[in-house]
Phi, psi and omega in degrees: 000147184223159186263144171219130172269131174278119167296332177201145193300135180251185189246133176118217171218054197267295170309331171278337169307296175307293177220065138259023146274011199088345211261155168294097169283098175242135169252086166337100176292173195039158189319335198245176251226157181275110146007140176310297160343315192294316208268316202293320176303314183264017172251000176331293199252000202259145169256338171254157177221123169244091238239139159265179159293308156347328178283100180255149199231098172269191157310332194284306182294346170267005151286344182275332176291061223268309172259036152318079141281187262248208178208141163211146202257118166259107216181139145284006161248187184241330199305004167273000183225159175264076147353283207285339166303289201301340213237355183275317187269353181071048191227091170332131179271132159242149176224170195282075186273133166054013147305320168292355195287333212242347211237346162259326189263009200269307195286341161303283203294343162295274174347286184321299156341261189327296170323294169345277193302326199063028155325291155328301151346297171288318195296299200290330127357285172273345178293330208241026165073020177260352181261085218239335164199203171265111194278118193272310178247048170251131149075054157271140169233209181277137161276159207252303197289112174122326177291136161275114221245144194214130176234066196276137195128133169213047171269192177309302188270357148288318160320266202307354180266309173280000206252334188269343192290262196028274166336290184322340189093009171282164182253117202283161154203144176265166149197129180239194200288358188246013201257178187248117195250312173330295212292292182315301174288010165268008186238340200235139171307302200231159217223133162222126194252154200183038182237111166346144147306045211237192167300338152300321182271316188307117201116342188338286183277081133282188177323282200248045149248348166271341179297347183292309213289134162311150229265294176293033216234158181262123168214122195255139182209116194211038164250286155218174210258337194284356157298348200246132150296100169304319169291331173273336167282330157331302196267340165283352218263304146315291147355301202057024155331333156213198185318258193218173152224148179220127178262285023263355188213143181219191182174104041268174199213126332304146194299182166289203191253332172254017194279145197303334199279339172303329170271010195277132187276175203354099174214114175280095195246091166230164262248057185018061176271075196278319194247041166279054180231143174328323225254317174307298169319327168278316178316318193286331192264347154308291213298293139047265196273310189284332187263354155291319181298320178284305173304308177298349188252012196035086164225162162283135188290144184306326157186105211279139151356145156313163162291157164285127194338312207275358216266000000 
């Protein structure tokens, strides 16, 4: 039997699986994310770990941690854990790989819609006594056939963002790590990130990669927020350096309550729902579950974190 601490209660029966294997579950109560104190505490004694992206899981907390063998992040990125702290210490990463795709490419294309259209706009508009007839120029937004879609990223949920633009008439384009990412957005209507959080991306889309970008162009971000310069985007934004934006992810996250991006004008802000849907959220707590379970059985996890740069 092995003890495994949960950072949060999860949706499915990912937590009932561990343990009906045997295993001792203890789960970090309430709505909010465990105190660095909380999580350094309940991994004390733990052989396992099941870490939200909320967690950051360093070097320190896997010194606190003495009978760690592995963690797995339910999440399809990593950037909340140190790889290279974890792969020092011989303790297996697992992440939620391919579960996310179609449920991130539902909320992309939802964004895209929205943003498009000016939907927050209309709505809060008619909700607030501003729609007074039928407007011949009120609430224009873009047609879709014909808009050119930038797509960074040429992974799976980039895949899957075009596979839904398509229909629509769009002129679909990739750009990855070897592209002239500058010449490629200086082209497209409309901008979609689909790309890891790592030392390389951060930051990508700064100043003057939105200065590349059309004065009217759309850029949507729904991978982590931290690609994107949040301050450059503000002031471009402001500015009218592009369009418009829509986000699912910021940074920090969540901003405060008094942070610019909320008054940055059209910017589209929701609470980083990419897998928010039931049928994902359990898949994330399977995916989990298989890779504490494999790892805790000295098996390999079914689907482990990237290697770390260094390894």
């Amino acid at each position: 039997m092995a003890k495994i601490f949960v950072a949060r209660a999860l949706p499915g029966n990912a937590i009932e699986r561990l343990r009906e294997a045997g295993h001792e579950v203890t789960i970090h109560g309430g709505s909010m994310p465990p105190t660095r104190e909380q999580l350094i505490a309940g991994v004390a004694e733990a052989d396992g770990l099941l870490s939200l992206l909320t967690d950051r899981v360093d070097g320190e907390l896997l010194d606190s941690a003495p009978q760690l063998k592995a963690v797995a992040n339910f999440a399809v990125g990593c950037d909340n854990i140190d790889l290279a702290a974890a792969a020092e210490r011989g303790i297996p990463v697992g992440v939620a790989a391919h579960v996310l795709t179609d449920a991130t490419a539902d909320l992309t294309m939802a964004l895209l819609l929205a943003a498009a259209r000016n939907l927050p706009e209309g709505e809060r508009d008619a909700r607030e006594g501003r729609w007074k007839t039928w407007e011949p120029e009120g609430w224009l937004g873009r047609e879709l056939r014909g808009a050119k879609l930038l797509i960074i990223g040429r992974g799976r949920i980039g895949q899957a963002v075009a596979d839904r633009a398509e229909p629509f008439g769009m002129q679909i384009s990739f750009v990855g790590r070897n592209d002239d990412l500058h010449a490629a957005l200086a082209e497209a209507d409309i901008v979609s990130i689909h790309c890891p959080l790592n030392d390389q991306t951060r930051h990508m889309i700064d100043a003057a990669a939105l200065a590349a970008m059309k004065p009217d162009a759309l850029l949507i971000n729904t991978t982590r927020g931290g690609v994107v310069d949040q301050a450059a985007l503000i002031e471009a934004l402001h500015a009218g350096t592009i369009g418009s934006a829509a986000l699912d992810v910021t940074d920090p996250e969540p901003p405060p309550a008094d942070d610019p991006i909320y008054s940055a004008p059209n910017c589209l802000i929701v609470p980083h729902i990419g897998s928010a849907t039931a049928t994902t959220r359990a898949a994330m707590g399977n995916c989990a579950a298989d890779n504490l379970l494999a790892a805790l059985a000295g098996e390999p996890m079914p689907t482990p974190a990237p290697s770390p740069p260094s390894a």
